[in-house]
N, C-alpha and C positions, 0 to 999 in steps of 0.2 A: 111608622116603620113596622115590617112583618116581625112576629114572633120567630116566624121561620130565619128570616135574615141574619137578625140578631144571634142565630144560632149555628150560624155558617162558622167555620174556623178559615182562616186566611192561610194562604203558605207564602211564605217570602222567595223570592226565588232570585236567581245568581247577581239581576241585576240590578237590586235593591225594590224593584217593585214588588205589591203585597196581591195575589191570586187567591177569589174563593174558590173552597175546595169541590165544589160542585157548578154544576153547570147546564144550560139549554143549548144544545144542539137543534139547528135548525133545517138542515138536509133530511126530505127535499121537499120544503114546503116555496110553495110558489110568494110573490110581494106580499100575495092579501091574507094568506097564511101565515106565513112568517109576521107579517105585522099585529095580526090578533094575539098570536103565542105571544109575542114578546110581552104584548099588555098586557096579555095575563099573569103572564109569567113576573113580570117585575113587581104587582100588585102582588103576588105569591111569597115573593120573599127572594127570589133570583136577583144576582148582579153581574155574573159571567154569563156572556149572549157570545154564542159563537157564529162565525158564518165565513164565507166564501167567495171570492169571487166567481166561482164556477156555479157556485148557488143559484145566481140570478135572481136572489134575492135580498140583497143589500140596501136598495130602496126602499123596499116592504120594512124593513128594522128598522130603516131609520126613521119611517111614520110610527111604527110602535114605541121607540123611543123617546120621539118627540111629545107623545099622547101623555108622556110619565111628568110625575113632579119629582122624583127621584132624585137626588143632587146627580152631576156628571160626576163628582168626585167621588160618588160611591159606586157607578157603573166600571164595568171587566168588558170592553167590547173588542171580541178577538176579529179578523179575518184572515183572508189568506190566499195568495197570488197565482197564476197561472206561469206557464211557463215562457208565454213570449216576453215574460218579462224580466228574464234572469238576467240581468244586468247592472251593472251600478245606478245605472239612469232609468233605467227602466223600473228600479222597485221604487223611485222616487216618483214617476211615473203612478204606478200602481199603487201606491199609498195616496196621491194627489185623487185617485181616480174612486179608491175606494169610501176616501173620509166626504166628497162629494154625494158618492151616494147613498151615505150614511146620514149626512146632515151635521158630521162633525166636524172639527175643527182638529182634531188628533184620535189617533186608534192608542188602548189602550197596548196591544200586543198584535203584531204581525208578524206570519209566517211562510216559509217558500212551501206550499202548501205537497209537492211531492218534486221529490230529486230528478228526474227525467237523467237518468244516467247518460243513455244517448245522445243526449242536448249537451252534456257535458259542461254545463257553464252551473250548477248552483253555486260555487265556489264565489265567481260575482255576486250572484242573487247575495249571500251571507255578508260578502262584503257592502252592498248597497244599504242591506237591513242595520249592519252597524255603524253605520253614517247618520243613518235616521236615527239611531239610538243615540248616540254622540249631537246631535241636531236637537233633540229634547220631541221629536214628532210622534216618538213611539214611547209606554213605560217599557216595556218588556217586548222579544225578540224571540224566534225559537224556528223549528222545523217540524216538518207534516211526512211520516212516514220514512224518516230517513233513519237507513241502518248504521251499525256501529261502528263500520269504516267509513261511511260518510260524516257523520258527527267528528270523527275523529281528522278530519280532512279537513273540516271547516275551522275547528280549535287549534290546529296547526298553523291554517293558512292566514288567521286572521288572531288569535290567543284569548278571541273572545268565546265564552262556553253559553251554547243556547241556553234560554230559560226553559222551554218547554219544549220538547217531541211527541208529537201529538199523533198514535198510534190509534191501528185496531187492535183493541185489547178484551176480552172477557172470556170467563172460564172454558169455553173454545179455545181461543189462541192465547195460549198463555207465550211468554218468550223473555224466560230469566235471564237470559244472556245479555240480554238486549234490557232488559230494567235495571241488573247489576250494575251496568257501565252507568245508566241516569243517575244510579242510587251515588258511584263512585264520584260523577261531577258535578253533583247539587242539581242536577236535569230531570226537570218535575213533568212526569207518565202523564200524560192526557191521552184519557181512551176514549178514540170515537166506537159507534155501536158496543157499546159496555154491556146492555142487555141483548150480544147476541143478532140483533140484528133479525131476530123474530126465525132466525135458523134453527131446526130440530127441538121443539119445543125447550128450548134452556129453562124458561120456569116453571114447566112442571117435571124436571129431572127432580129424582128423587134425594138429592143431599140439599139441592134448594130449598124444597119442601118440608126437609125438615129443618132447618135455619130457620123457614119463615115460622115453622109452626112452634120453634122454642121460642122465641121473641116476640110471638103476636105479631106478626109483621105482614106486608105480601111479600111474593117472590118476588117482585121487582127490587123493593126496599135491602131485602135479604141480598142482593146479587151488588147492588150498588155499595152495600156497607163491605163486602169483598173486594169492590174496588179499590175504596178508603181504605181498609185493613193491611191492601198490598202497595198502599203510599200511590196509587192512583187518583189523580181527578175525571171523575165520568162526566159523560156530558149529554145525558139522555134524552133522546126528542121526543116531545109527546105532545100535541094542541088542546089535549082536556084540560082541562084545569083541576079537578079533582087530582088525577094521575101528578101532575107538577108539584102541587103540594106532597102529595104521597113523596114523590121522588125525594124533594129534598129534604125531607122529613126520617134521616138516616143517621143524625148525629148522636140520638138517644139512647143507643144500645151499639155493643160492644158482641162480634165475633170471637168466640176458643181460638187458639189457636187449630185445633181440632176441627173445630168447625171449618177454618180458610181452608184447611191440607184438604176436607172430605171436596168442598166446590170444586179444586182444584183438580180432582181427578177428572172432571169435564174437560179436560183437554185434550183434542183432537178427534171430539164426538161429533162434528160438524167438518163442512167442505175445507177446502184452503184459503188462506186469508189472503186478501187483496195481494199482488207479487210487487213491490216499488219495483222492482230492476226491469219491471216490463210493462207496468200500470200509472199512467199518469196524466195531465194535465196541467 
């Protein structure tokens, strides 16, 4: 077992399943990419692998997977559905489709990956997801970009509260309104592009730079321990191995509070973030 592993903290989330606080993002690495990270990455000390249906690479994870001696029991393997499949039968569907090309036999957490408002059906999707949760096929359940009147549409509609919403999050797009309500119903921030997404240099901004340079740290590590600091799970891609270890190598030092408030003023020094109400799949 990695040292690093061992040193991951879990979050329990709404619906009794146990989530590390860290994570590999694997967009947009192709099968044979996505299959090398993963092996590296699991040998690194990772157990939350995240990926997609729209990835096109769910095969490729599920040979790096397979390549692991890892127990299943201590793998986090998330994915997450497109939108022809908003439907009760459909995410039954899509979960039949995705553990296939996984190589598993259940997903540990599945997500309606973006609300297609215009589609107008996630409502189904959410209820399909909690059948399969009720079914024992899924640990954990959650949603991919959805705002705070849709969360709140789906906790109405069906009185179950996602585990996760899985956002674009970092000192760019910060959006407190929108973590206030997660923070209010136990609904654990999953930031995809956490480092920025390689937009306007985020680490070499000057309040990073110094974070990294009080802690001996990189900018990477620095931006990531601001994730944790603001009750986010990151979920950074990277296929070096070197960099994987660095990433999850964030639990050993502690942000000011002074320190989170200076990152934070990074928001809004970059483009617009993805728009759900008009961007989707």
């Amino acid at each position: 077992m990695s040292d690093n592993y061992a040193s991951v903290p879990l979050r329990e989330l709404n619906n009794g399943a146990f989530m590390p606080s860290i994570g590999l993002g694997t967009w947009p690495l192709d099968d044979i990419q996505a299959g090398a990270a993963v092996a590296h990455a699991l040998e690194a000390g990772y157990r939350l692998i995240d990926t997609a249906e729209n990835y096109g690479n769910e095969e490729g994870i599920g040979e790096g997977l397979g390549s692991t001696s890892v127990p299943r029991e201590e793998l986090f393997i998330t994915s997450k559905f497109n939108v022809q499949w908003h439907s009760v039968q459909g995410v039954m569907d899509a979960w039949e489709n995705s553990c296939k090309r996984l190589g598993l036999e259940y997903l540990d957490m599945f997500l309606i990956h973006w609300p297609n408002p215009n589609e107008g059906n996630y409502v189904q999707a959410w209820e399909g997801l909690v059948k399969l949760l009720k079914r024992g096929r899924v640990r954990a359940i959650g949603t991919s970009n959805f705002t705070v009147p849709q969360l709140q549409e789906l906790i109405d509609a069906t009185g179950v509260v996602p585990d996760v919403n899985q956002i674009q999050h970092s000192p760019f797009w910060l959006d407190d309104d929108r973590l206030a309500f997660h923070a209010g119903h136990g609904i654990v921030t999953e930031a995809w592009a956490p480092l920025g997404r390689g937009e306007n240099d985020l680490l070499e901004a000057a309040p990073v730079l110094a974070v990294a340079a009080a802690h001996r740290v990189t900018p990477a590590q620095a931006v990531l321990r601001w994730q944790i600091e603001r009750g986010a799970v990151p979920i950074p891609k990277t296929t070096n191995p070197d960099r994987m270890a660095e990433n999850l190598n964030v639990f050993s030092f502690n942000l000011s509070a002074e320190e989170v408030l200076a990152i934070d003023e990074l928001d809004g020094a970059a483009g617009e973030r993805l728009d759900p109400m008009r961007f989707g799949h």
